[in-house]
LUMLO-729724 format. One record per residue: x, z negated, y negated of N, C-alpha, C in turn. Coordinates in steps of 0.001 Angstrom, whole numbers, padded with zeros to 6 digits, always signed. Last residue first. Example, Ala and Ser with C-alpha at 12.3 -4.5 7.8 and 13.67 -1.06 7.14 Angstrom:
BEGIN
+012850-007080+002250+013670-007140+001060+012900-007870-000030/+013190-007800+005690+012300-007800+004500+013200-007800+003300/
***
This chain:
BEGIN
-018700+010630-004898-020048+010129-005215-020549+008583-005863/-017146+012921-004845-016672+011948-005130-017927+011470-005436/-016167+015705-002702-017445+015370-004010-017102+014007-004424/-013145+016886-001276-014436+015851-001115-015370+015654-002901/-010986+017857-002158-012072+018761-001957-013128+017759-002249/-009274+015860+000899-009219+017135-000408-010150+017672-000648/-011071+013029+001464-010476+014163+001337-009902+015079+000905/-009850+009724+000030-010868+010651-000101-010170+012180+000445/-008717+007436+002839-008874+008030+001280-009286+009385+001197/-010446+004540+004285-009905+006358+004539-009747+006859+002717/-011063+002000+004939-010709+002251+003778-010145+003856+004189/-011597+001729+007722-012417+001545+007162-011925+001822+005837/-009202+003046+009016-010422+003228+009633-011567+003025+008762/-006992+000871+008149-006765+002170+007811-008411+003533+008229/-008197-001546+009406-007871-001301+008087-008132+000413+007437/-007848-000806+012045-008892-000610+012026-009341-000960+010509/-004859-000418+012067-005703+000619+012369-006969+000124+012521/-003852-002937+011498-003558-001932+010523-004525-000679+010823/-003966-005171+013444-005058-004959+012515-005251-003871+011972/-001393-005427+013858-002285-004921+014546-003447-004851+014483/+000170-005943+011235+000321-005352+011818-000744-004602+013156/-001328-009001+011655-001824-007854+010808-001449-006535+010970/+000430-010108+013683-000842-010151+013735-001733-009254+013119/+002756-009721+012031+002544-009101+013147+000926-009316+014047/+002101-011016+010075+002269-009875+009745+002487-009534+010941/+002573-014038+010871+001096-013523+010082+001295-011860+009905/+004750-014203+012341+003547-014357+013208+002376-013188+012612/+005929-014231+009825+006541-013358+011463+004999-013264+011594/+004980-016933+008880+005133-015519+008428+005236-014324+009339/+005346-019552+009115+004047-018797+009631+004100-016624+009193/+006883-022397+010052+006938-021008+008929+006139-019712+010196/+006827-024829+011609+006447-024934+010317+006841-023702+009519/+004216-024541+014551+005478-024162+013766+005624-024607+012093/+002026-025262+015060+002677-025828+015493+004372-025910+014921/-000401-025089+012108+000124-024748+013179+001260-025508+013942/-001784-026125+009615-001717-026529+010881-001318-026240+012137/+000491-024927+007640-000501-026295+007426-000676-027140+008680/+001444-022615+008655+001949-023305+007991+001443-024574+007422/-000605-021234+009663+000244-021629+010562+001091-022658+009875/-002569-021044+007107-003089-021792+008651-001585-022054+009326/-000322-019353+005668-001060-020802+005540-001497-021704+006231/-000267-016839+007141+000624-017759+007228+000237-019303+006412/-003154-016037+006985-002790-016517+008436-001675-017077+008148/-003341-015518+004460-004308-016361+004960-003542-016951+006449/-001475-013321+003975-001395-014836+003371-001969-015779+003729/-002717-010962+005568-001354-012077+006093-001077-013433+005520/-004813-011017+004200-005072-011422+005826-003520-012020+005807/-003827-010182+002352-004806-011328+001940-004463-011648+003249/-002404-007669+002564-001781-008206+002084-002458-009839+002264/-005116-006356+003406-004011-006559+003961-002991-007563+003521/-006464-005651+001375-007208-006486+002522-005219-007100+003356/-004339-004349-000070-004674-005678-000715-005075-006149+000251/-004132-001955+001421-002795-002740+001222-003419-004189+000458/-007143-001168+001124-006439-001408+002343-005368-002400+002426/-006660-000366-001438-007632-001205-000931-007211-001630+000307/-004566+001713-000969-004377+000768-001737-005350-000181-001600/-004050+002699+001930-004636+003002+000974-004760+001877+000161/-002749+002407+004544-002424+003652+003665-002426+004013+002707/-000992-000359+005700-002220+000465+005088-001697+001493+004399/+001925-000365+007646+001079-001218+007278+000254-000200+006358/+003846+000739+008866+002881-000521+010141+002002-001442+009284/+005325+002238+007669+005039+002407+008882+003919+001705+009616/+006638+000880+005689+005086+001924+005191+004459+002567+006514/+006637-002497+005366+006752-001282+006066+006159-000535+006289/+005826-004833+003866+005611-003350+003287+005991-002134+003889/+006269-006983+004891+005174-006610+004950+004699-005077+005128/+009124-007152+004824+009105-006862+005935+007217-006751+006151/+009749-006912+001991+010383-006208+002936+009966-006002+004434/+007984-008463+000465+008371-008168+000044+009415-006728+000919/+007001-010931+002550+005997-010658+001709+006460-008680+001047/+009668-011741+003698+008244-011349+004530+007377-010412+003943/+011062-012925+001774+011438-011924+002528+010399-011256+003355/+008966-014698+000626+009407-013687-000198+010303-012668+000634/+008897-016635+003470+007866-015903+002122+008232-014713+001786/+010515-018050+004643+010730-016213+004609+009556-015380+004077/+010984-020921+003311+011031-020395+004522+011401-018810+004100/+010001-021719-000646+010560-021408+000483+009964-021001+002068/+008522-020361-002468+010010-020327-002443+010566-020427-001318/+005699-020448-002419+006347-019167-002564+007857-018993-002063/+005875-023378-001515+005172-022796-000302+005768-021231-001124/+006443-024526-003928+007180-024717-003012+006854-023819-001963/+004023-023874-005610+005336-023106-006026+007181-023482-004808/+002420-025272-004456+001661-024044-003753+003318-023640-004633/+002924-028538-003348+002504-028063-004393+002840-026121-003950/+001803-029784-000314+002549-029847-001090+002211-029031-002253/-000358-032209+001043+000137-030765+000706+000592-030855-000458/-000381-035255+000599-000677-034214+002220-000099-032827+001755/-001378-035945-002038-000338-036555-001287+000518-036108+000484/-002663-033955-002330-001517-033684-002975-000622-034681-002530/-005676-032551-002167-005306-033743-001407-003014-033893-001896/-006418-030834-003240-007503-031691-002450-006836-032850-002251/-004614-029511-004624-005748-030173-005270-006624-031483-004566/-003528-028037-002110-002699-029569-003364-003581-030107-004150/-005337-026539-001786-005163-027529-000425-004603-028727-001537/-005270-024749-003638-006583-025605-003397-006232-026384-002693/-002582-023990-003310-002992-024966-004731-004220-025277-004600/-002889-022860-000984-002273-024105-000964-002481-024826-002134/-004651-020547-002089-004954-021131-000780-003803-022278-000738/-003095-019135-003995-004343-019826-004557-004393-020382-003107/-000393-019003-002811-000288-019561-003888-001685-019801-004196/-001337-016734-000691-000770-017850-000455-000501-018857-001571/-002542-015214-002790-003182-015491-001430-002352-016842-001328/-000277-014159-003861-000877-014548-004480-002263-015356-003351/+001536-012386-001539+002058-013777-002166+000630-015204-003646/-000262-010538-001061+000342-011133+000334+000620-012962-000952/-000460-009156-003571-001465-009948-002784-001301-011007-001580/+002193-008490-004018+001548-009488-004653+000241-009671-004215/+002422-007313-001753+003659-008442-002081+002630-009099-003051/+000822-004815-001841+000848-005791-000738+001646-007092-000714/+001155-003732-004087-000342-003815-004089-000130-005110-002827/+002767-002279-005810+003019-004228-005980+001902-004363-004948/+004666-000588-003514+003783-000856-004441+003850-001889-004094/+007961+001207-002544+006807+000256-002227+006009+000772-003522/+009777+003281-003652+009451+003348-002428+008578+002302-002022/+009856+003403-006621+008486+004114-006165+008703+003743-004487/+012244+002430-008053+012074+003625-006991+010845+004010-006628/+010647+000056-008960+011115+001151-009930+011552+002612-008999/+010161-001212-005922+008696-000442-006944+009403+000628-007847/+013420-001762-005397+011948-000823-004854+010904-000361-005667/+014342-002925-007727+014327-002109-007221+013621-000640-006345/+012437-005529-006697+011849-004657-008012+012525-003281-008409/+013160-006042-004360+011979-005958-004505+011514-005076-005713/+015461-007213-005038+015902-006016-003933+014131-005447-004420/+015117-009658-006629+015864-008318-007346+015659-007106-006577/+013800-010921-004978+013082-010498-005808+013764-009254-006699/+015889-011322-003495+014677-011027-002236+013971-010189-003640/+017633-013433-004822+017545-011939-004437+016993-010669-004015/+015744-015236-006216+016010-014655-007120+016487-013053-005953/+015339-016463-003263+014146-015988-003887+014682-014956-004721/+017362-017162-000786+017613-016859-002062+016535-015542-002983/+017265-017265+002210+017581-018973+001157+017966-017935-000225/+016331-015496+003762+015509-016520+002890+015891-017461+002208/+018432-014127+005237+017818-013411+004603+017129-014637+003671/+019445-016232+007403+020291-015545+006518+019758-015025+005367/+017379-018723+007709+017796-017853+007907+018461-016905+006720/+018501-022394+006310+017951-021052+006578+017854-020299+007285/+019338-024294+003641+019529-023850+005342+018365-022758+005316/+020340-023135+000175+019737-023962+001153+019707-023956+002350/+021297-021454-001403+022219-023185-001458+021169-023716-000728/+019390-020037-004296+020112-019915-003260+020989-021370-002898/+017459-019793-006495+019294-019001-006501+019719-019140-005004/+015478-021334-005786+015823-020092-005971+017118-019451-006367/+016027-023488-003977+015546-022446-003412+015332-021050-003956/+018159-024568-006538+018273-024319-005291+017379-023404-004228/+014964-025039-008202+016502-024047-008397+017239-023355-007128/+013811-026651-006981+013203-025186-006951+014068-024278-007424/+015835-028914-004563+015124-028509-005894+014649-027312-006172/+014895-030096-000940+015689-029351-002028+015541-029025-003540/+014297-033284+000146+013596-031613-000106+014362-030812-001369/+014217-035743+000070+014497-034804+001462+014642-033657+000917/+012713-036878-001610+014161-037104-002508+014518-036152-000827/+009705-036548-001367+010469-035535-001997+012002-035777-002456/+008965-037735+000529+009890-036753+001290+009776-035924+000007/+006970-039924-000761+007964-040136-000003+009397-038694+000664/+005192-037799-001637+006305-038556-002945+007570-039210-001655/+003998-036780+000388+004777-035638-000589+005674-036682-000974/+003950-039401+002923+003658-038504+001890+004587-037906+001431/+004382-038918+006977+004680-039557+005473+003949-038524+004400/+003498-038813+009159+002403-039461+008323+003204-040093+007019/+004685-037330+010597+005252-038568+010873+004212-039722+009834/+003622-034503+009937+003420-035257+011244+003744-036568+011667/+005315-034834+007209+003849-035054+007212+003597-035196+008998/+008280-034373+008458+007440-035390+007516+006039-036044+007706/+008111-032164+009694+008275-033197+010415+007794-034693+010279/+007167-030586+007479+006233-030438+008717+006472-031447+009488/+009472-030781+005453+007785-031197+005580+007324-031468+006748/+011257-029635+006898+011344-031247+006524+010061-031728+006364/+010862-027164+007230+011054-028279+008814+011002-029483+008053/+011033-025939+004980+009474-026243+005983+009573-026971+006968/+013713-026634+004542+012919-027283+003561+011158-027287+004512/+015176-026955+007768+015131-026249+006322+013813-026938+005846/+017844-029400+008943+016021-028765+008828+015944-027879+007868/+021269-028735+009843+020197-029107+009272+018654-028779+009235/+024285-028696+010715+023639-028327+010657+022439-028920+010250/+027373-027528+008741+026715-028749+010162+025331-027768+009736/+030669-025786+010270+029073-025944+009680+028593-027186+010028/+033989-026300+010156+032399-026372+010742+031254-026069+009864/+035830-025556+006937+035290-026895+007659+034013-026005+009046/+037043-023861+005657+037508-023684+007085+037072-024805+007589/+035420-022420+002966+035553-023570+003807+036066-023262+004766/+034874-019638+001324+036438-019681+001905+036531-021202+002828/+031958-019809+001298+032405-018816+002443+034530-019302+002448/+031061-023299+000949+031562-022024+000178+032073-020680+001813/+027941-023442+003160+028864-023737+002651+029929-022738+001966/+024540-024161+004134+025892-023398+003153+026808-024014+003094/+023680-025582+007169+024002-025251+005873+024862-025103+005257/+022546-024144+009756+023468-024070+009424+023322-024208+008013/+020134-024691+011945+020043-024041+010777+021373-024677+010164/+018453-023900+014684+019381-024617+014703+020113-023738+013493/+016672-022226+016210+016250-023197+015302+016838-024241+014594/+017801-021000+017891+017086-020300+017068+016263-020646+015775/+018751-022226+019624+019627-021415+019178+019000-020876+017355/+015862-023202+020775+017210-023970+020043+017895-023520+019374/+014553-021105+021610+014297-021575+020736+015316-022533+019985/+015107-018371+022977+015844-019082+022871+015673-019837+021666/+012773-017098+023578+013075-016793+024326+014750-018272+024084/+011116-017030+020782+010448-017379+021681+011343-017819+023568/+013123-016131+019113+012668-017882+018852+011708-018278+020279/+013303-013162+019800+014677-014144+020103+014065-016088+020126/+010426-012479+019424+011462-012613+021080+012592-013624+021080/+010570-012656+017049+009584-013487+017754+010162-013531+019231/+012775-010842+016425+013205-012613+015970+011686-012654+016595/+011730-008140+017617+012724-008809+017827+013099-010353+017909/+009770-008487+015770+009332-008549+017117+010222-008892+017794/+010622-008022+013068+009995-009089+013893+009998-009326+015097/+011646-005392+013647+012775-006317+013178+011991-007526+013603/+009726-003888+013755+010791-003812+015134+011719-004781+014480/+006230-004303+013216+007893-003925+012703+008760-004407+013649/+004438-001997+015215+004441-003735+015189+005914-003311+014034/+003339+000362+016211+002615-000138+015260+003217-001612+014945/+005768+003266+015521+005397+001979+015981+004476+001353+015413/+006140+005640+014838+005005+005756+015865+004906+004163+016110/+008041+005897+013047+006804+006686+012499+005318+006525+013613/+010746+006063+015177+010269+005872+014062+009186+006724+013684/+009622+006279+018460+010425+006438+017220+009609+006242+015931/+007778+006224+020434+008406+007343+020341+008951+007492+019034/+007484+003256+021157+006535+004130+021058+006681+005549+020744/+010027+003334+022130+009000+002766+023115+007605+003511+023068/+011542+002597+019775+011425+003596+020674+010415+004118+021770/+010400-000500+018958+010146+001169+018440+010189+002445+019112/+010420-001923+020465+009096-002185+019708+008810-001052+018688/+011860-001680+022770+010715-001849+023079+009591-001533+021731/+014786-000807+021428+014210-000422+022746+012660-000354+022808/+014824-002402+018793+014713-001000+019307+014136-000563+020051/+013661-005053+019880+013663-004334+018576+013641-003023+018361/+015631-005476+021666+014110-005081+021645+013514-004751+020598/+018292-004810+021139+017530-004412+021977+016186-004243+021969/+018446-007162+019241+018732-005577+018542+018015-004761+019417/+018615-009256+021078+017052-009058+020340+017198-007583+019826/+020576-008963+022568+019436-008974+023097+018558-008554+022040/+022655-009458+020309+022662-007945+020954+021175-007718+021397/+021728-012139+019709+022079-011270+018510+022026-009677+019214/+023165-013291+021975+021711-012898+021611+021385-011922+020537/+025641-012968+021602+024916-011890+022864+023708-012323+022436/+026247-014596+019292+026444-012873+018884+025617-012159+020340/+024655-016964+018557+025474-016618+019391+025497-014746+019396/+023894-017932+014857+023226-017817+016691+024270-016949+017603/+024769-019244+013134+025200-019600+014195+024600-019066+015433/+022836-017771+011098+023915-017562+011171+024712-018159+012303/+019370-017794+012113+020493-018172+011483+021548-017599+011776/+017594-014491+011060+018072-015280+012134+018683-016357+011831/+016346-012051+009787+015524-013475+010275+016145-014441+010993/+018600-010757+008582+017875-011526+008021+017020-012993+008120/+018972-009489+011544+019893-010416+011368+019500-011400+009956/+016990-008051+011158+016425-008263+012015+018081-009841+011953/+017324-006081+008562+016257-007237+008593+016183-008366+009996/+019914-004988+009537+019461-005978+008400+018643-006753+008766/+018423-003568+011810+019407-004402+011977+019781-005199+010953/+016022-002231+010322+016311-002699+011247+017640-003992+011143/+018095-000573+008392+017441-001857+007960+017202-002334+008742/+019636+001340+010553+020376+000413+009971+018984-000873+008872/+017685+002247+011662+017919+001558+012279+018742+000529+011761/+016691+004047+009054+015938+003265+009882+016618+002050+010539/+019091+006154+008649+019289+004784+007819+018192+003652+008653/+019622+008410+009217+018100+008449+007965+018103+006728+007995/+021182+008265+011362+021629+008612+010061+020801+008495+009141/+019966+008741+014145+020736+007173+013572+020723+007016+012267/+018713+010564+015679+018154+010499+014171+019171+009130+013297/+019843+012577+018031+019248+011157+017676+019746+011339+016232/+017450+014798+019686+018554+014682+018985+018747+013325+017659/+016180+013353+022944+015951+013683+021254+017324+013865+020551/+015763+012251+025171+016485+013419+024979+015814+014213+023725/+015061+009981+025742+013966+010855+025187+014275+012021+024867/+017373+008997+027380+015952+008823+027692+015289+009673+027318/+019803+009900+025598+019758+010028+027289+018489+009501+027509/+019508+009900+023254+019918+010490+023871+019630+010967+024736/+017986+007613+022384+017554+009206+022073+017825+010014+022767/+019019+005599+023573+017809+006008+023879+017237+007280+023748/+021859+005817+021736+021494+006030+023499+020070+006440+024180/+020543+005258+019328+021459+006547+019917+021157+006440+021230/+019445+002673+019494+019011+004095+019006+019452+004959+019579/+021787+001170+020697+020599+001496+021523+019756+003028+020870/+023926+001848+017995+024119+002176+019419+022787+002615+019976/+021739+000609+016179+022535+001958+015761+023069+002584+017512/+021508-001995+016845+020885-001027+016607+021115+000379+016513/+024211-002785+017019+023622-003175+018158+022381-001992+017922/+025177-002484+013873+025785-001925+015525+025061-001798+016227/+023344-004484+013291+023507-003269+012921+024155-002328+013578/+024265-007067+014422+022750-006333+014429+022765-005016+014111/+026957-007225+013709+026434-006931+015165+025172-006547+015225/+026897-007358+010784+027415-006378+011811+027182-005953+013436/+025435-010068+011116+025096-008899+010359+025006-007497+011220/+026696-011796+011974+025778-011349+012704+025024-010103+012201/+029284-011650+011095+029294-011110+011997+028093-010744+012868/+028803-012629+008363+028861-010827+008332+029145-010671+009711/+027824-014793+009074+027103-013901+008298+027587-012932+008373/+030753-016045+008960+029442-015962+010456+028300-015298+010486/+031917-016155+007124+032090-015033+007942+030749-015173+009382/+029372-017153+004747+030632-016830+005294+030865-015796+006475/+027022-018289+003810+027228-018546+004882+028726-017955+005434/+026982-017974+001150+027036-019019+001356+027084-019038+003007/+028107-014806+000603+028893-016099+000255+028335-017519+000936/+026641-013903+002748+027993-013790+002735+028411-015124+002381/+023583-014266+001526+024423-014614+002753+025449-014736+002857/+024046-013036-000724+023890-014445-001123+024373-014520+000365/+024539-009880+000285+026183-010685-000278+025585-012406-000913/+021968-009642+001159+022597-009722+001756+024443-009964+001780/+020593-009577-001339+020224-011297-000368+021463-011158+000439/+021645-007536-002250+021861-008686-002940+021350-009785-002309/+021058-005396-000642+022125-005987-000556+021971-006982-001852/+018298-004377-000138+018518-005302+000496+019828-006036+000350/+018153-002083-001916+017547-002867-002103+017990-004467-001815/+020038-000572-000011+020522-000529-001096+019333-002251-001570/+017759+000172+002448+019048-000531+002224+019933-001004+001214/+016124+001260+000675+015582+000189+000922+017040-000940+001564/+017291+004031-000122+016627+002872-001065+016539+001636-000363/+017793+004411+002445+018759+004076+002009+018853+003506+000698/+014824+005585+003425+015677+004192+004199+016872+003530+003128/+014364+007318+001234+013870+006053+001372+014450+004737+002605/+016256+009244+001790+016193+008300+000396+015814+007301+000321/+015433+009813+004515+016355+009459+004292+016352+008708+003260/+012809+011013+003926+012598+009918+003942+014182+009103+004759/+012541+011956+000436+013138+012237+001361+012921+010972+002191/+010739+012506-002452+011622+011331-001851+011716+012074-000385/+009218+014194-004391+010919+014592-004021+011407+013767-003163/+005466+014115-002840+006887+014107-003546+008189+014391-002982/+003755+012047-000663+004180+013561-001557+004583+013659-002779/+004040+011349+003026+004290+011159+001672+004683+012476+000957/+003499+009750+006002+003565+010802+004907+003359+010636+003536/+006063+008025+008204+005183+008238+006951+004779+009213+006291/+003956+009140+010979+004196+008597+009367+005400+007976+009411/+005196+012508+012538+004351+011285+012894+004655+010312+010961/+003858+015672+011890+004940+014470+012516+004162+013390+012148/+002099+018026+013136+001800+016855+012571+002771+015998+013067/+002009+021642+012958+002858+020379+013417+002629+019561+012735/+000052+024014+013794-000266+023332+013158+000857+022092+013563/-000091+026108+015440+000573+026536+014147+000467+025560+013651/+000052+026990+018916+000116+025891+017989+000633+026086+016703/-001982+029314+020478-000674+028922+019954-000865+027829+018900/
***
C-alpha cells in the first residue's frame, strides 16, 4: 500500500499557501499591468482579458474532460499565465491569435505535462515563442503609446532594441542613433513601443519588490540574471562604445526586467537551491547578451530562459541541498 504522496513542485515550508502565492504574484503584476492600460488603452485590456479567459477556459476544459481532474482554475496559475503571456505581446495583435497562443501555453506547455508543478518550460513563453515564431509580423508590429482616452489609430514603430539592431547592422554608430532612441526616463516610467508588459522598468520593479517583501521570490535569480547582463555589455561598451551600447540601456530596455523578475523566477521551472538560482540566473544573462549582440533577433530573453529552463534539471542535480540529518562536512 502506498502511504507515501509526493505532489508535484513547488515545495515549500511555511504559512504560504500556494493559492497565496499565485495571487501574490498576481497582485505583484498590476502596476505594469494599469502602465499598459493607460498607455496603450483599450487594446490592452482586450488582450489582456482575452489571455486570461483563454487560459482559464482551456485549463478547465482540459481538466475536465481530458485528465478528468477536478479543475484547479482558482489557485490563480492560469490567471498569471494569461498575464504574463499577454505581457509578452503587443497590443495590436489580433485577439484569434491571442486565443492560439493561450492554447499552447496551456494545452501543450503545461497541461501536457500534467499541470501545474510538472512543467519544465514557463507556459507563458512558450506560448509568445509560438506566437513570434508562427506569426512574426503580427508579432512584431509595435504600437506606440498613446493617452488611453485618444480616439486617434495607433501608429506603429521599432522599439528601442529594434532601433539598435537595425542601426548597428546598417553600420551606424551609438552617437549617430542616439537622437532614434528614447531617454532612460522614458524607459523608465514608461512612454515607449513595446510589448505590453516592458515599457515600464519603475513597474516591473515595484511588482518585484512586493514579491521578495512577501517572501514569494528571492533576489538570488533577478539580480544575478540582471547583474550578468550589466557586467557582460559594460565590457562590450568598454571595448568598443561606438558598436555597443552603454550596459544601463541593455537593463531598461526590451523584457529585461520583465524576464529577469517574473518570468525567470518561476519556482516551477527554475533551481531549488540558492547556488543553483545564481548558476542560473548567469546562464540566462549570458545567453540573452549573445542573442542580443549577435543574434538574429534584437531581444534575447524568451529564448535565454527557456533554454535555461531546460537546463534546470541538471542544475538542480548538481547543487542538491543538504539532507535532513546529513553531517555537514
Amino acid at each position: 500500500m502506498n502511504l507515501l504522496t509526493v505532489s508535484g513542485s513547488p515545495h515549500l515550508h511555511g504559512d504560504q499557501s500556494l493559492k497565496k502565492i499565485m495571487w501574490g504574484v498576481v497582485i505583484a503584476l498590476v502596476p505594469a499591468m494599469m502602465v499598459s492600460f493607460w498607455y496603450f488603452g483599450l487594446a490592452a485590456i482586450i488582450i489582456t482579458l482575452t489571455a486570461v479567459v483563454s487560459c482559464l477556459i482551456f485549463e478547465y476544459l482540459i481538466q475536465k474532460f481530458l485528465l478528468k481532474q477536478a479543475p484547479t482554475i482558482t489557485d490563480g496559475s492560469a490567471i498569471i499565465t494569461g498575464i504574463l503571456l499577454a505581457f509578452n505581446v503587443p497590443s495590436s495583435l489580433p485577439v484569434w491569435q491571442m486565443v492560439i497562443g493561450a492554447l499552447v501555453a496551456i494545452g501543450i506547455a503545461k497541461m501536457s505535462y500534467g499541470g501545474l508543478g510538472k512543467n519544465p518550460f514557463n507556459p507563458a513563453l512558450v506560448g509568445r515563442v509560438f506566437l513570434l515564431i508562427s506569426f512574426p509580423v503580427d508579432m512584431t508590429s509595435w504600437p506606440l503609446p498613446k493617452p488611453i482616452w485618444s480616439m486617434v489609430d495607433a501608429i506603429t514603430g521599432p522599439t528601442p532594441l529594434g532601433v539598435l539592431k537595425e542601426g548597428i547592422g546598417k553600420g551606424d554608430t551609438i552617437s549617430q542613433l542616439a537622437a532614434q532612441l528614447p531617454s532612460y526616463q522614458d524607459m523608465f516610467i514608461g512612454g515607449i513601443g513595446g510589448s505590453l508588459g516592458e515599457i515600464s522598468a519603475a513597474a516591473l520593479l515595484l511588482g518585484g519588490l512586493f514579491m521578495m517583501y512577501k517572501k514569494i521570490i528571492t533576489c538570488h535569480i533577478p539580480v544575478s540574471y540582471l547583474l550578468t547582463v550589466f557586467v557582460f555589455t559594460a565590457i562590450m561598451w568598454q571595448i568598443n562604445p561606438e558598436h555597443y551600447i552603454n550596459p544601463l540601456f541593455h537593463l531598461l530596455a526590451g523584457g529585461l526586467m520583465l524576464g529577469a523578475i517574473f518570468m525567470a523566477t518561476d519556482m516551477v521551472t527554475s533551481p531549488m537551491t540558492y547556488r543553483g538560482m545564481l548558476l542560473y540566473g548567469f546562464g540566462c544573462g549570458v545567453l540573452t547578451v549573445l542573442i542580443r549582440l549577435w543574434g538574429s533577433y534584437p531581444e534575447g530573453v524568451s529564448f535565454a530562459i527557456l533554454i535555461m529552463n531546460a537546463v534546470v534539471p541538471l542544475i538542480n542535480k548538481g547543487f542538491k541541498p543538504k539532507r535532513f540529518g546529513e553531517v555537514i562536512k
